[in-house]
C-alpha positions as CSV (number, residue, x, y, z in Angstrom):
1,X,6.1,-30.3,4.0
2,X,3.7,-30.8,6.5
3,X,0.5,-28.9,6.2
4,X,0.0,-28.3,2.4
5,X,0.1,-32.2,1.9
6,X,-2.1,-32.7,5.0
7,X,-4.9,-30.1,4.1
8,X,-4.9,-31.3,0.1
9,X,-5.6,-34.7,1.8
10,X,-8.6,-33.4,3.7
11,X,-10.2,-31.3,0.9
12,X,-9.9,-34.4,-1.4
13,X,-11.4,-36.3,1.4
14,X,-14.1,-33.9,2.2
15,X,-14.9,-33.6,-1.5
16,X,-15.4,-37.5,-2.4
17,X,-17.4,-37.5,0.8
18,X,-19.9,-35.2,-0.6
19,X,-20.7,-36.8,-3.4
20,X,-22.6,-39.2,-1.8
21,X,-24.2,-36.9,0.9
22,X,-28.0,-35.2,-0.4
23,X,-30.0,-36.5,-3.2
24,X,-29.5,-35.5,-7.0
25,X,-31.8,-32.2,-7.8
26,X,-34.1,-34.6,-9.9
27,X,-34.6,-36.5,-6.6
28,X,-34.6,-33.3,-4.4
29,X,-38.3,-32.5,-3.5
30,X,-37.9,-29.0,-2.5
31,X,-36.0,-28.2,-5.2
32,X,-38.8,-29.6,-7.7
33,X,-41.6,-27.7,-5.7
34,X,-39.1,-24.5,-6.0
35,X,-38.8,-25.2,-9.6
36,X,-42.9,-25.9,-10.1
37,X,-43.6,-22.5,-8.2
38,X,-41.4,-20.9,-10.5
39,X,-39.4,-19.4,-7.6
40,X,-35.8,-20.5,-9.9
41,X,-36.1,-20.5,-13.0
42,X,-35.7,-23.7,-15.5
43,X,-32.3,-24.8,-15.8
44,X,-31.0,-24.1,-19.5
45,X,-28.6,-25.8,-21.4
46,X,-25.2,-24.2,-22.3
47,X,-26.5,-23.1,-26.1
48,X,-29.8,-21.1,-24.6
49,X,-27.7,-19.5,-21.7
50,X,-27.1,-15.5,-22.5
51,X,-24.1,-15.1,-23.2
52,X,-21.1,-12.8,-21.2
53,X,-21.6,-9.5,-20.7
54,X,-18.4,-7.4,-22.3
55,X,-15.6,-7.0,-19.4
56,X,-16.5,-10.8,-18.0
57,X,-13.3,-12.2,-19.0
58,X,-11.3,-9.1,-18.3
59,X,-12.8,-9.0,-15.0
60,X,-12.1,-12.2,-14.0
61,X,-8.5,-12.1,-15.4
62,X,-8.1,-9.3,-13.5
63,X,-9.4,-10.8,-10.4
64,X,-7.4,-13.9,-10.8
65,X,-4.0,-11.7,-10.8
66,X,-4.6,-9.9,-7.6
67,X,-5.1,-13.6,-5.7
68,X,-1.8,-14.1,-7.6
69,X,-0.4,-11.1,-6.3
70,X,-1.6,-11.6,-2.3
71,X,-0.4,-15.0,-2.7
72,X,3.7,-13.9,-3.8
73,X,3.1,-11.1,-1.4
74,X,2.0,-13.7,1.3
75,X,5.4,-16.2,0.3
76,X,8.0,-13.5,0.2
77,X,7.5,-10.9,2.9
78,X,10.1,-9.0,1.7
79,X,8.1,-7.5,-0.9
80,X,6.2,-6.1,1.7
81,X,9.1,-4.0,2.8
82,X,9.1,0.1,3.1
83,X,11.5,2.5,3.5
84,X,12.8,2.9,7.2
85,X,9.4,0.4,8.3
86,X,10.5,-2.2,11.2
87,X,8.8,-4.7,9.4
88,X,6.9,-6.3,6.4
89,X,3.6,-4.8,6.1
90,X,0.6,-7.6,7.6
91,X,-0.7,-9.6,5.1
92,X,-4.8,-8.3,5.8
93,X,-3.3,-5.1,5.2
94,X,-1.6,-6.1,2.3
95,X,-4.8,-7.9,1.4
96,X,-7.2,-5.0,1.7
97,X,-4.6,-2.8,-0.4
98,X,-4.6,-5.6,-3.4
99,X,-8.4,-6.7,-3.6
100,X,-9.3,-2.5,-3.3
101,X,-6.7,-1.5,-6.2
102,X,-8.2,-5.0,-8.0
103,X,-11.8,-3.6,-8.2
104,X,-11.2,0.0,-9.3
105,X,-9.4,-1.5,-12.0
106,X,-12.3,-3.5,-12.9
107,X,-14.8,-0.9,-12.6
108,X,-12.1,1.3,-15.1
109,X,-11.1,-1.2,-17.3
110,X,-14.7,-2.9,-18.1
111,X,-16.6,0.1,-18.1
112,X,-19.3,-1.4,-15.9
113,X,-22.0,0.5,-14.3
114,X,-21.2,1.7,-10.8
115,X,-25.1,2.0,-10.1
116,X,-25.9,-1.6,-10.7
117,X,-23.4,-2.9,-8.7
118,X,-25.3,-2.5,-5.1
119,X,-28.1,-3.8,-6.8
120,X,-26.3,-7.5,-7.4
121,X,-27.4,-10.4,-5.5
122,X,-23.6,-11.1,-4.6
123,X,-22.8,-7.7,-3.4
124,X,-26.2,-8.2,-1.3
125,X,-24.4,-11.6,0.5
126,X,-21.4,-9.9,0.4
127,X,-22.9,-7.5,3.1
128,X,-25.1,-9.5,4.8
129,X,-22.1,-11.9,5.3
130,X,-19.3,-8.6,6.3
131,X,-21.8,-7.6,8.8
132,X,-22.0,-11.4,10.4
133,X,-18.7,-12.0,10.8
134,X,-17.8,-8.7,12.2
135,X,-20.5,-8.5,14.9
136,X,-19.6,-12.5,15.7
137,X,-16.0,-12.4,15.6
138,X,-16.0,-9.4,18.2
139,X,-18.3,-11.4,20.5
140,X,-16.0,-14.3,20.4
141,X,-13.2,-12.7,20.9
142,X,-14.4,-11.1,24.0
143,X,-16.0,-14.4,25.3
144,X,-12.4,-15.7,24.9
145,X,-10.9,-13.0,26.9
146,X,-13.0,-12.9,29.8
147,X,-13.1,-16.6,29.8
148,X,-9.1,-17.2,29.7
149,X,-8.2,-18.2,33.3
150,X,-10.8,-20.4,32.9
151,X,-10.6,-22.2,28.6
152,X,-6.6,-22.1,28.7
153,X,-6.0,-24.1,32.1
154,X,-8.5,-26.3,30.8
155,X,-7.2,-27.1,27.6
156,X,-3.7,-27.3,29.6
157,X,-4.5,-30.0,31.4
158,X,-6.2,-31.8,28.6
159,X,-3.3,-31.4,26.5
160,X,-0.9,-32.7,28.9
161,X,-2.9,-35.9,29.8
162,X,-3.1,-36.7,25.8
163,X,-0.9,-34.1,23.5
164,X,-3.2,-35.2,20.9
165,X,-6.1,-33.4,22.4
166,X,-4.5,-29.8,22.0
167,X,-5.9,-30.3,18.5
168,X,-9.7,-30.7,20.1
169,X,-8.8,-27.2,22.0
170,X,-7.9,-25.3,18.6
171,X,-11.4,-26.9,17.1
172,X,-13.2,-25.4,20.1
173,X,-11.4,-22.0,20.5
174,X,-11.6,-21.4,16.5
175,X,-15.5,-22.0,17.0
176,X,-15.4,-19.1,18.9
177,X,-13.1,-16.7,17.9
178,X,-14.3,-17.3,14.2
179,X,-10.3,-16.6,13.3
180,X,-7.5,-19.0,12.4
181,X,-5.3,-16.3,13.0
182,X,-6.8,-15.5,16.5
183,X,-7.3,-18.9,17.7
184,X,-3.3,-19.7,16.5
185,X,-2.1,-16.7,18.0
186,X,-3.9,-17.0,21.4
187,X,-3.4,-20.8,21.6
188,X,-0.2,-21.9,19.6
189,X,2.0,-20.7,22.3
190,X,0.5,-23.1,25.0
191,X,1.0,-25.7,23.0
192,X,4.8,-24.9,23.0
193,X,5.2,-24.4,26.1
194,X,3.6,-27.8,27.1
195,X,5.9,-29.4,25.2
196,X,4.1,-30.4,22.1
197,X,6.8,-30.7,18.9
198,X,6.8,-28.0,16.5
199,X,6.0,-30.6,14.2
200,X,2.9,-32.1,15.6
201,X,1.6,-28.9,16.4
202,X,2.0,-27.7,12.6
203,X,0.0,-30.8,12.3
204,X,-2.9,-30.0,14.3
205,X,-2.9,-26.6,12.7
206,X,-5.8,-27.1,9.8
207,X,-7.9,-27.6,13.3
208,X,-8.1,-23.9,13.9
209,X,-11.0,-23.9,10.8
210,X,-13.7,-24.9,13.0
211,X,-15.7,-21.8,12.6
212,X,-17.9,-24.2,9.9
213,X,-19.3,-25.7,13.1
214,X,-22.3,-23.0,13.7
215,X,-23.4,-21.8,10.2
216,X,-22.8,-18.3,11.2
217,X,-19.9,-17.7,9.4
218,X,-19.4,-14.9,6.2
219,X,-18.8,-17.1,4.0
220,X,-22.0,-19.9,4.6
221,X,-24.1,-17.4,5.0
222,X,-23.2,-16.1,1.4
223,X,-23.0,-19.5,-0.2
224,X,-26.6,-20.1,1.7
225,X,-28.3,-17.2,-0.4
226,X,-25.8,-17.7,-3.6
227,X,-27.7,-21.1,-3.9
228,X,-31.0,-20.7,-5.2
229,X,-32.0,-24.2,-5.3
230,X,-32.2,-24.2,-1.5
231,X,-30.2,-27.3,-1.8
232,X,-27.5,-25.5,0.8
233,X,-29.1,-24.4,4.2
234,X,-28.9,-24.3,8.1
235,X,-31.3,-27.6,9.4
236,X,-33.6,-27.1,11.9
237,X,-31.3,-28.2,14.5
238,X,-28.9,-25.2,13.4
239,X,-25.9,-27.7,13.7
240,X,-27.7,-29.9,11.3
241,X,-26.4,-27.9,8.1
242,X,-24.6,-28.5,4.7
243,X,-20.9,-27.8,6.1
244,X,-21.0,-29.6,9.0
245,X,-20.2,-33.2,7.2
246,X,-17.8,-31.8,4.9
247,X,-15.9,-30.1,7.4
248,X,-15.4,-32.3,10.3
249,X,-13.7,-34.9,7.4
250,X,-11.9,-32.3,6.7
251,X,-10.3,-31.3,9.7
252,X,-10.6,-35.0,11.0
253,X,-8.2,-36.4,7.8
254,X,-6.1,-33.4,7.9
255,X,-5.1,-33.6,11.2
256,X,-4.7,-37.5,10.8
257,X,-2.6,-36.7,7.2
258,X,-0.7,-34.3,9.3
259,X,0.4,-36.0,12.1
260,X,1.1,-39.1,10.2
261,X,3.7,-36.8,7.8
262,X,5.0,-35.3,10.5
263,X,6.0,-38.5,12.6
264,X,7.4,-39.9,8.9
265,X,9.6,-37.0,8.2
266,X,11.2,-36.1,12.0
């Protein structure tokens, strides 16, 4: 009731924002001098494009029902349930399990070769972007735990002079730990026991995405290198890159969506 409407708010928001942030390509100079140099090649139109290799479709049908499937299995824990287990099996588990199961049927079903896959420039970002996030969320995470006595009191005491703030705390934490679920597990707690409604605090939660902020992240580096018009990149003051406008609206309207919804409804 609260954060679904909230985030949808902030994604529109973030999206309309966007279109009016960076020039067209035609306008783009570095995208013409890519194009002149012949480093991409010339767009086509739809008629001249190859067309699908056999197993496309089926692969991303495929695809398409394991999200289905993490998504039910991520609603109704229940299904998650084994024999004599004391609880549901965690979701990243559960996710891991899905996605796995979802590519050998792929390779199976589509008959694709196994030796070209390494060889594709997504599995390529796909590494380069595993390896990122693993070395950087571990350094986080430690820089949050030997830094504890000294980030939590902190944010404490902002959050008790104005509530609202906590929200600035889970922006700064989840720059860190590059984790919602780190930064709302190590941080969610405080905010309970300062006080803060339930409510409000499920308001503040789409501020946990800050890991945007430094373009370190899996996901941006992968969509960097997926873009071959060079269009999507890290500035040359680092914090000057294509997410960062996007994302603060983001958060900023879905926290501001959030808290408004909340204060309507209770």
């Amino acid at each position: 009731m609260v954060c679904v409407p909230a985030t949808l708010c902030g994604v529109l928001a973030a999206a309309v924002v966007s279109m009016f942030v960076g020039k067209d390509l035609k306008d783009d100079p570095e995208y013409q001098a890519r194009l002149r140099s012949g480093v991409i090649p010339q767009p086509k139109g739809a008629a001249d494009r190859p067309s699908l290799k056999p197993g496309a479709k089926l692969s991303a049908f495929v695809f398409l029902v394991g999200v289905a499937l993490v998504v039910l299995f991520g609603f109704f824990p229940a299904l998650r349930d084994l024999p004599d287990a004391k609880g549901p099996i965690a979701m990243p588990i559960v996710i891991e399990i899905v996605m796995l199961s979802v590519a050998a049927v792929m390779l199976v079903a589509t008959k694709v070769a196994v030796d070209d896959v390494p060889k594709t420039p997504t599995l390529r970002s796909g590494v380069v972007a595993v390896i990122g996030i693993f070395g950087l969320a571990w350094l986080g995470d430690s820089f949050i735990a030997a830094n504890q006595a000294v980030i939590v009191p902190a944010i404490s005491a902002m959050s008790q002079a104005a509530p609202w703030t906590f929200a600035l705390g889970l922006f700064g934490a989840s720059v860190l730990l590059y984790s919602q679920a780190a930064t709302t597990r190590a941080l969610m707690p405080l905010g309970l026991a300062l006080g803060i409604p339930p409510q409000f605090l499920i308001a503040m939660f789409p501020s946990v995405n800050g890991y945007f902020f430094i373009p370190t992240y899996g996901s941006l580096i992968a969509a960097i290198n997926f873009d071959l018009s060079g269009t999507t990149k890290i500035g040359k003051y680092v914090l000057n890159h294509s997410f960062m406008i996007p994302g603060l609206v983001a958060t900023f309207v879905a926290v501001l969506a959030g808290l408004l919804i909340a204060k309507a409804l209770f």
